[in-house]
Rosetta silent file (secondary structure, phi, psi, omega in degrees, C-alpha in Angstrom):
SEQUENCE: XXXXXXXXXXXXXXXXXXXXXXXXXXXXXXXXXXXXXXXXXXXXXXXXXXXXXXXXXXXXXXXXXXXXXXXXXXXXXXXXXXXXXXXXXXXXXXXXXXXXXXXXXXXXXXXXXXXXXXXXXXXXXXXXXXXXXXXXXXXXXXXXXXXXXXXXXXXXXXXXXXXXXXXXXXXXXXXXXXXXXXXXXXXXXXXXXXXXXXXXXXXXXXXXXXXXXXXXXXXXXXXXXX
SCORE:     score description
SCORE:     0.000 S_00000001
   1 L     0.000  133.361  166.891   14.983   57.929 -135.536 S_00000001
   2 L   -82.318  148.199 -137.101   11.946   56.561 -134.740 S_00000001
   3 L  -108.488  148.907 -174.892   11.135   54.889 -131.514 S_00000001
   4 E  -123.895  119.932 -135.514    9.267   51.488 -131.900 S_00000001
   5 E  -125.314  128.367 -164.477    6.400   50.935 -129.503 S_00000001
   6 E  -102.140  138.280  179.036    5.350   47.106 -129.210 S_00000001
   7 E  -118.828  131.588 -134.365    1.492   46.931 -128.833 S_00000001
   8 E  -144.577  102.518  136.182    0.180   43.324 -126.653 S_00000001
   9 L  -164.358  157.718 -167.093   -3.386   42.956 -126.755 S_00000001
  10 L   -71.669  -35.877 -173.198   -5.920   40.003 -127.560 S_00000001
  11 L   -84.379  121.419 -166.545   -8.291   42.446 -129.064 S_00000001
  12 H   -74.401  -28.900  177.866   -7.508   43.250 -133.153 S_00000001
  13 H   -92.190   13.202  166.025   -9.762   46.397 -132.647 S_00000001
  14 H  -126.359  -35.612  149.745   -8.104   48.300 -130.202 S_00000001
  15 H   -46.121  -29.032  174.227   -4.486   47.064 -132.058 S_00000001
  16 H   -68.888  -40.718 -178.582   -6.179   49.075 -134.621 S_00000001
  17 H   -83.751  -59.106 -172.904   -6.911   52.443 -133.271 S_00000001
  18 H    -3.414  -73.496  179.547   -3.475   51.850 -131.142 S_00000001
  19 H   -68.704  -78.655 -179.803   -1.379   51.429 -134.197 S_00000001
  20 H   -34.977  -41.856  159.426   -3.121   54.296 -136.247 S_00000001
  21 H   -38.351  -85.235 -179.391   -2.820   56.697 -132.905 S_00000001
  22 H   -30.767  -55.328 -168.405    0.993   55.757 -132.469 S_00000001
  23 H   -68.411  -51.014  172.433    1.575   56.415 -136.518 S_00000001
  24 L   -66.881    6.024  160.656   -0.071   59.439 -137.096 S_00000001
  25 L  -100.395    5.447 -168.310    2.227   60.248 -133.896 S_00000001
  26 L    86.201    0.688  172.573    5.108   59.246 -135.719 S_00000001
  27 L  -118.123  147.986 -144.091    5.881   55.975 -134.247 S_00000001
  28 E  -104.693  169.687 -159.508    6.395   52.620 -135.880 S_00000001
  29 E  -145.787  144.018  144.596    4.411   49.780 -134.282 S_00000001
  30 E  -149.720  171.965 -148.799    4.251   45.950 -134.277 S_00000001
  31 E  -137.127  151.682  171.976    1.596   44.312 -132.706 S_00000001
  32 E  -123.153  160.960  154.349    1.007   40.911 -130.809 S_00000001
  33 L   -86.346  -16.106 -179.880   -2.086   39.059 -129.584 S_00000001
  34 E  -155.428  144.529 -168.772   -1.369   36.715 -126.560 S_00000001
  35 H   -71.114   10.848  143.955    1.150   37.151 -123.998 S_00000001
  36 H   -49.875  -75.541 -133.106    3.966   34.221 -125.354 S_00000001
  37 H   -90.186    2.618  147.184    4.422   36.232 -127.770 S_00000001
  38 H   -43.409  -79.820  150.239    4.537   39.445 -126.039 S_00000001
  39 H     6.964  -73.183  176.617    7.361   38.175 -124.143 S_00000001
  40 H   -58.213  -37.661  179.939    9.147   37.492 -127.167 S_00000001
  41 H  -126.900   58.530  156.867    9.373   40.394 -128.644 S_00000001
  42 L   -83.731  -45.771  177.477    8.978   43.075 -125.965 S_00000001
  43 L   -50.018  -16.889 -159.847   12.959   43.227 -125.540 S_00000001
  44 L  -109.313  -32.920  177.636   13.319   44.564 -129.108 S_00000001
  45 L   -87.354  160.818  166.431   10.825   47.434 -128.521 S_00000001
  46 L   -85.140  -92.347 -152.380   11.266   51.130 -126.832 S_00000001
  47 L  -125.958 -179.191 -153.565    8.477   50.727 -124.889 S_00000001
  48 E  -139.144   76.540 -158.663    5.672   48.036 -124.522 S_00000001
  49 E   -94.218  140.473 -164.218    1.727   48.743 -124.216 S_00000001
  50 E  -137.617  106.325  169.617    0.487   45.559 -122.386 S_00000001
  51 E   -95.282  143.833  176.477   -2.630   44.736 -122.059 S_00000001
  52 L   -31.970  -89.108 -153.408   -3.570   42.620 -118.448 S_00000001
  53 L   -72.058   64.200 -166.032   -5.979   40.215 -119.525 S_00000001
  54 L  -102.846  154.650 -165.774   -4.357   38.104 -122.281 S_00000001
  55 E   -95.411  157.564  178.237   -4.712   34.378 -123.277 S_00000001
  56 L    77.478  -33.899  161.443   -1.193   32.080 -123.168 S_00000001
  57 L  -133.545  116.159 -159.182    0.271   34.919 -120.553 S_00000001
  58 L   -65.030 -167.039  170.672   -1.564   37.144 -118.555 S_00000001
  59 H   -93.133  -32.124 -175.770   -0.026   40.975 -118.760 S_00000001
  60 H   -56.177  -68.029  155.283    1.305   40.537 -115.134 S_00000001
  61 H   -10.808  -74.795  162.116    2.716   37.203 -115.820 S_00000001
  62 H   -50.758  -36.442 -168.646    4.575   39.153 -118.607 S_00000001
  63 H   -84.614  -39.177  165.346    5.827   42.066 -117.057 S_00000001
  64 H   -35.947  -73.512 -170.813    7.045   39.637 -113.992 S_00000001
  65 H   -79.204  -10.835  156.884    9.258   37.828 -116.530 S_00000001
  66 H   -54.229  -56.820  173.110   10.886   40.994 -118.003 S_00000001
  67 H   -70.867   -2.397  162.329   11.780   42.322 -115.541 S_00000001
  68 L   -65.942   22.051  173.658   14.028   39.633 -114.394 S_00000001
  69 L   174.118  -45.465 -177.697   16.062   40.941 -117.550 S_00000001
  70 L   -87.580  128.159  168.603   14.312   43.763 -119.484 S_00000001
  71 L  -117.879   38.453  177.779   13.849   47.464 -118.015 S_00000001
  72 L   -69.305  130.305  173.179   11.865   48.074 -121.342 S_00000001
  73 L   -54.796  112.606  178.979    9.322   50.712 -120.298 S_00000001
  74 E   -99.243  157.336  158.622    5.821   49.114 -119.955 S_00000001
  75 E   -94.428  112.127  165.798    2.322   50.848 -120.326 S_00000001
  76 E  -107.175  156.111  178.353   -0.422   48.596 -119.050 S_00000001
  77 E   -98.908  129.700 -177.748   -3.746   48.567 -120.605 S_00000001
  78 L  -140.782  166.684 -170.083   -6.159   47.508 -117.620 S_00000001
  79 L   -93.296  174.050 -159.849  -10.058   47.269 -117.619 S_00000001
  80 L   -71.462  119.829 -156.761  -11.992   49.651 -115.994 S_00000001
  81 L    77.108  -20.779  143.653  -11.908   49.346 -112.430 S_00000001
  82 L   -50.113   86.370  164.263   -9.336   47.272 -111.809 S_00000001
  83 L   -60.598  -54.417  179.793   -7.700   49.113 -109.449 S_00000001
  84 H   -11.407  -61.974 -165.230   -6.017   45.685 -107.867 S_00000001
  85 H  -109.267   11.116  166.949   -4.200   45.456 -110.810 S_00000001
  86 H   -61.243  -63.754 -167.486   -2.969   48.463 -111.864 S_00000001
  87 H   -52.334  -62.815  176.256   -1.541   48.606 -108.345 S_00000001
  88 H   -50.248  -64.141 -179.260   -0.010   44.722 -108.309 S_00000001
  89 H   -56.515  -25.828  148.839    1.246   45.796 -112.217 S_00000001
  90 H   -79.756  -11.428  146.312    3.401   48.674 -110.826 S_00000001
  91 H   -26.080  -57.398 -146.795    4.409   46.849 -107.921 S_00000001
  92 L   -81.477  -28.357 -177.694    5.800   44.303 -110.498 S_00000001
  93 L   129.105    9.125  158.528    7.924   47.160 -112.454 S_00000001
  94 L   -38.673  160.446  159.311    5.167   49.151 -114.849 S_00000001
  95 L  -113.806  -18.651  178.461    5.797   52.325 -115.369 S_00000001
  96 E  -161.561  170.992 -168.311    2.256   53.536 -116.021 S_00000001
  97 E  -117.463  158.212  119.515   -1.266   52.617 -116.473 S_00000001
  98 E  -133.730  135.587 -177.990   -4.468   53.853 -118.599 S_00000001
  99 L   -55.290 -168.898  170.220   -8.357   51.933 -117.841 S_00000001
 100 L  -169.102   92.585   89.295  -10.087   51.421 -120.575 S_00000001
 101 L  -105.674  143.217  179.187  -12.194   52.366 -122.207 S_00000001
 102 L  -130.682  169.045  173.792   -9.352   54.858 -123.136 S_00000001
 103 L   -67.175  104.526  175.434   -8.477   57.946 -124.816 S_00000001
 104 L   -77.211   -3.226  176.777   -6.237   57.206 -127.811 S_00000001
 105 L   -70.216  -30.567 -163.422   -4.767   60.574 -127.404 S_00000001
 106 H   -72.231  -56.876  179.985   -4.157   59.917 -123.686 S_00000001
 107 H   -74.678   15.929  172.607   -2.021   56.861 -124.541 S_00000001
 108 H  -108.842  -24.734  147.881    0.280   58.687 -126.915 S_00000001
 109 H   -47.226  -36.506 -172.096    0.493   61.654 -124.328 S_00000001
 110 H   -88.953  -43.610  167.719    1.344   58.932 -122.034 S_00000001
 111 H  -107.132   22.812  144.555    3.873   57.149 -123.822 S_00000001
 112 H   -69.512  -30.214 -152.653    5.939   60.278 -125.422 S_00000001
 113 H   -86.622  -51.766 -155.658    5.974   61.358 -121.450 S_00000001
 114 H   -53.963  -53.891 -174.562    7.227   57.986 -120.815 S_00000001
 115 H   -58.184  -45.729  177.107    9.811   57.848 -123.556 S_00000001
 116 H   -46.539  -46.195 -155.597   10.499   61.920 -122.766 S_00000001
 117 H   -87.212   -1.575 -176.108   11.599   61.329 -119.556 S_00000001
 118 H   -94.266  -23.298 -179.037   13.829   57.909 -120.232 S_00000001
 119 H   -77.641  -31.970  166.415   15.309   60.090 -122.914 S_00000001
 120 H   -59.141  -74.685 -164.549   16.409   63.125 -120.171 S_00000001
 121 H   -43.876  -32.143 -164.327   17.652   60.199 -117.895 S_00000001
 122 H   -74.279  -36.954 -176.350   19.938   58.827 -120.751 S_00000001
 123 H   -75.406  -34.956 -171.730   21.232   62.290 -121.649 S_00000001
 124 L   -48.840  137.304  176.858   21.775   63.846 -118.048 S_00000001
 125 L   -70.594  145.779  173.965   25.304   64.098 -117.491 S_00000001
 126 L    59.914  173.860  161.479   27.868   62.195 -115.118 S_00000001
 127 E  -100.254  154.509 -173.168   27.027   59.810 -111.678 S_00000001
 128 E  -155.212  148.092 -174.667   26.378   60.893 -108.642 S_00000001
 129 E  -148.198  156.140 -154.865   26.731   58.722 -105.084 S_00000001
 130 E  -128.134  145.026  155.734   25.327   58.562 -101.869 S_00000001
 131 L    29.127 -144.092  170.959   26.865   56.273  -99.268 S_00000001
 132 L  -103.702   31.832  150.217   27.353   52.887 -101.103 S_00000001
 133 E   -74.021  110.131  168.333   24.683   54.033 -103.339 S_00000001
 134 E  -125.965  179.349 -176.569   25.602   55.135 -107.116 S_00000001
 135 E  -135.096  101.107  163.413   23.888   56.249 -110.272 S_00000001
 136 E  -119.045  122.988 -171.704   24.718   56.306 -113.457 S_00000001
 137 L   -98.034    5.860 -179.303   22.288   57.770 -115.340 S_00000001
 138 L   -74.328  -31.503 -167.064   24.175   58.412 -118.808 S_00000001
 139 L  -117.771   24.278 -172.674   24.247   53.893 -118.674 S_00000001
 140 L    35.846   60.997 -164.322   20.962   53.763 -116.845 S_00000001
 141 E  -129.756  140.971  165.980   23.075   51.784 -114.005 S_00000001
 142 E  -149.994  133.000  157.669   22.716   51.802 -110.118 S_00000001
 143 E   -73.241  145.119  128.430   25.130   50.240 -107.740 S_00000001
 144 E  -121.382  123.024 -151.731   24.942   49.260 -104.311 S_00000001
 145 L    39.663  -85.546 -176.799   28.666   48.951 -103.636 S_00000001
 146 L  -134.614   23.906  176.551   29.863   46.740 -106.865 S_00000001
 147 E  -115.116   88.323  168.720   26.548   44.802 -107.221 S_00000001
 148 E   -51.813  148.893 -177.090   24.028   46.318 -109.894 S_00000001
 149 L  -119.001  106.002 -171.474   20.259   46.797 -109.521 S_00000001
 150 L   -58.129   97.547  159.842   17.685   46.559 -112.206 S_00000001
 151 L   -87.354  175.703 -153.915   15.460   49.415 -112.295 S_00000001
 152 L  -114.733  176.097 -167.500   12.383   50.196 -114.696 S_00000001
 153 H   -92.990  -34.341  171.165   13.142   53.778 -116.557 S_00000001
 154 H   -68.814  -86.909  156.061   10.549   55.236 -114.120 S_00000001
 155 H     8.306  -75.301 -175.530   12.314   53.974 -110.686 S_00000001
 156 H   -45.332  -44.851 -147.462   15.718   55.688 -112.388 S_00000001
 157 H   -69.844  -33.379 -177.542   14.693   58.569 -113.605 S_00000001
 158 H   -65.015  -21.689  165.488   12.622   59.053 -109.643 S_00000001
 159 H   -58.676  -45.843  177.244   15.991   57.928 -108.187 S_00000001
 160 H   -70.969  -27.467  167.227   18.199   60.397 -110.277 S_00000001
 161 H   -95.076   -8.217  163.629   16.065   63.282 -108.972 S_00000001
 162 H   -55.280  -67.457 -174.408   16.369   62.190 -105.614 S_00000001
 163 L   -66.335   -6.626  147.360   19.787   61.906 -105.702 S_00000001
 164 L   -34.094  -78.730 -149.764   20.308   65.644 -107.278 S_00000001
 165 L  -106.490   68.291 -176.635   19.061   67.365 -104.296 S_00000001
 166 L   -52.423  -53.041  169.875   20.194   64.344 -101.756 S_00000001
 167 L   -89.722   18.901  159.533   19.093   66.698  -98.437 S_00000001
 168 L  -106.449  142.815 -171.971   16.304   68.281 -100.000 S_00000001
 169 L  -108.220  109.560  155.586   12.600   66.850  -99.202 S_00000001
 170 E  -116.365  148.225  170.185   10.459   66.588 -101.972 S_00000001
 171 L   -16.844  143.226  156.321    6.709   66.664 -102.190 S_00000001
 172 H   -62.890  -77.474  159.526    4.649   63.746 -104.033 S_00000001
 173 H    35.120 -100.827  178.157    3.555   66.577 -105.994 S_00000001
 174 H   -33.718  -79.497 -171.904    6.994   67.689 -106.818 S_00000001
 175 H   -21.085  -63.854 -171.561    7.658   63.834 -107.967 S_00000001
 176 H   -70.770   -8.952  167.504    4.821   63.502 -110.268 S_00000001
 177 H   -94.056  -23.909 -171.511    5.601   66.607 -111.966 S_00000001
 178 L  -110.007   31.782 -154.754    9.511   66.198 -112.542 S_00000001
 179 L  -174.446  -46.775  166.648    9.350   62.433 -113.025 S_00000001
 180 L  -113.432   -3.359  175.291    5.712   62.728 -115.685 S_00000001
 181 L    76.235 -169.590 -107.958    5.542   66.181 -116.352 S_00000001
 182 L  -156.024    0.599 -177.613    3.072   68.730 -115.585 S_00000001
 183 L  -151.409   32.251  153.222    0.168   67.613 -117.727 S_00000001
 184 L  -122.054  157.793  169.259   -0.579   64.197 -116.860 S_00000001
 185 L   -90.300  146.914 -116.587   -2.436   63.432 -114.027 S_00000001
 186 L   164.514  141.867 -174.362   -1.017   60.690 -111.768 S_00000001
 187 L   -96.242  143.268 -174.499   -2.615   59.471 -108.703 S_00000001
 188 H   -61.805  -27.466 -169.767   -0.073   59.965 -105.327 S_00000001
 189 H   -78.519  -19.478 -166.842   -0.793   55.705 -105.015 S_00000001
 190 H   -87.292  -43.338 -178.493    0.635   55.110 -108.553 S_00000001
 191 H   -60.807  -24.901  160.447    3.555   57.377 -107.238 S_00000001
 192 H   -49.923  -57.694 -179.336    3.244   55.478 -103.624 S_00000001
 193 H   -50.444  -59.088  166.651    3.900   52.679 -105.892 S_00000001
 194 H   -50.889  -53.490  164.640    6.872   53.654 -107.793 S_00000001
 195 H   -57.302  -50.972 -141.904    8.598   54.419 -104.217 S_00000001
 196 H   -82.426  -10.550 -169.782    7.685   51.605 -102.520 S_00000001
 197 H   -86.802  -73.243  143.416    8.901   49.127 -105.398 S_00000001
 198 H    37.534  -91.669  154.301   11.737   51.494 -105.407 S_00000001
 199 H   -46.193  -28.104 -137.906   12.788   50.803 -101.815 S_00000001
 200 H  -106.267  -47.040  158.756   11.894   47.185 -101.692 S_00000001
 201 H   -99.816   23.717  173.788   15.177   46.875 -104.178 S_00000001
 202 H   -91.304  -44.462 -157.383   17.703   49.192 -102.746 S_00000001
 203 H   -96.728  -31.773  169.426   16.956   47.326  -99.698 S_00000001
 204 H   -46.788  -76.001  157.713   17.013   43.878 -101.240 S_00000001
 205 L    19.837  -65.809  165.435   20.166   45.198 -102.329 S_00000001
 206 L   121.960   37.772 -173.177   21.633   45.623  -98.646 S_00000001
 207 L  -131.796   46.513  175.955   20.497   49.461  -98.742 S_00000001
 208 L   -56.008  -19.698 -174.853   17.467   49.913  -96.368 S_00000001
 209 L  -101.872   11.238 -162.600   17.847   53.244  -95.342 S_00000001
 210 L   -71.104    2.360  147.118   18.375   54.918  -99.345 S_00000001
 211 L  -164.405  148.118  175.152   15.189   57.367  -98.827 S_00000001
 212 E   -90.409  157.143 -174.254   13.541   58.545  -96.088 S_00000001
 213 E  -126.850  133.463 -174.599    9.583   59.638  -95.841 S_00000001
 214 E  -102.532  104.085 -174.559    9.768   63.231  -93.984 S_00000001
 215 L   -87.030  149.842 -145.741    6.320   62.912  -92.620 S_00000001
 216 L    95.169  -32.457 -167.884    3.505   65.324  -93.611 S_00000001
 217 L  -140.666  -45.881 -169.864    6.170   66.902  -96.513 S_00000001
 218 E   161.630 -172.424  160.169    7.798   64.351  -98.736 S_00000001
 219 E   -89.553  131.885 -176.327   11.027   61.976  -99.524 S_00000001
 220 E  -142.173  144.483  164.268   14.456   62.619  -99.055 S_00000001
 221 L   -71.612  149.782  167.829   17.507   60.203  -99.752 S_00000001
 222 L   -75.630 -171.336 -161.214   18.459   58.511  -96.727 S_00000001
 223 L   -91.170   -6.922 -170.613   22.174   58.364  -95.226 S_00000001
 224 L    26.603   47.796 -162.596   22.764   55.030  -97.368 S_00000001
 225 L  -108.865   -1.127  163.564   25.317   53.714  -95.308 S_00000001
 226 L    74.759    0.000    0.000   23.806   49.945  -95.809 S_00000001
């Protein structure tokens, strides 16, 4: 079946190469122009490329109000040098970035990777619990005792490999290679990112201690004991 990738941007000529990239990649497309209407139909899509600067909603704005209900996997499209908001858009629950001017090759390398790895979380077998930490990654679900926590598909899937190897300390490295695969590059700050949003709800949660920084070597789950 084919997966259907929502594309958000003000500009009709870069919805153009988008949607030709994505098709000749095999994936159906529908496309919006301002960030209402982004909104609207982002819940309805597999994943969501969202560009930042958009008139009626900004891309931030947008991603903000999804996630308060949607863990649809976002891409943002950001302008060249914004660093700011690449960082503040994975804060917010992105899962990935690309500047632009971009590589239309890049984003469809970026969001098959995206899609690959939400598709591995969904299949991997069984739950697995920590403390009053659980996972279920067959129903994309995390507890903290009988209270659920909304994660982004990126957050799970870096949770679910935590929580393999609970007492083993891995590498940023390691992360960005099991978590994006081995042939995109990722910056350790976008991965910095990913953790730190990461923590910020486990701990909302009533889970402050669910992973530890080994310093010098890497991340480990914590003792989760709440």
């Amino acid at each position: 079946m084919s997966r259907h990738i929502l594309i958000a941007d003000d500009d009709a000529a870069i919805r153009d190469v988008l949607r030709i990239a994505l098709g000749q990649a095999g994936f159906e497309t529908s496309e919006v122009g301002d960030g209402a209407a982004a909104l609207k139909a982002a819940p309805e899509a597999d994943l969501v490329l969202l560009d930042i600067g958009m008139p009626e909603m900004d891309g931030l704005e947008v991603c903000r109000e999804l996630r308060k209900t949607s863990a649809v996997p976002i891409l943002f499209l950001t302008a060249q040098g914004d660093e700011i908001d690449r960082i503040v858009g994975l804060e917010m629950g992105a899962d990935d970035y690309v500047p632009k001017p971009f590589s239309p090759r890049e984003v469809v390398a970026r969001v098959k990777a995206i899609l690959k790895r939400g598709a591995a979380t969904e299949v991997a077998a069984g739950s697995v619990r920590r403390g009053i930490l659980s996972v279920d990654v067959d129903r994309h679900q995390c507890h903290v005792g009988d209270a659920q926590v909304t994660l982004t598909a990126r957050e799970m899937e870096l949770l679910a490999q935590l929580m393999k190897r609970p007492d083993h300390v891995m590498s940023r490295p390691q992360l960005v290679d099991t978590v994006y695969g081995t042939n995109i590059h990722v910056s350790d700050r976008t991965m910095d990112s990913h953790l730190r949003n990461l923590r910020t709800k486990l701990a909302k949660a009533g889970v402050p201690d669910a992973i530890e920084t080994v310093h010098g070597v890497g991340v480990r789950m914590g003792p989760c004991r709440g």
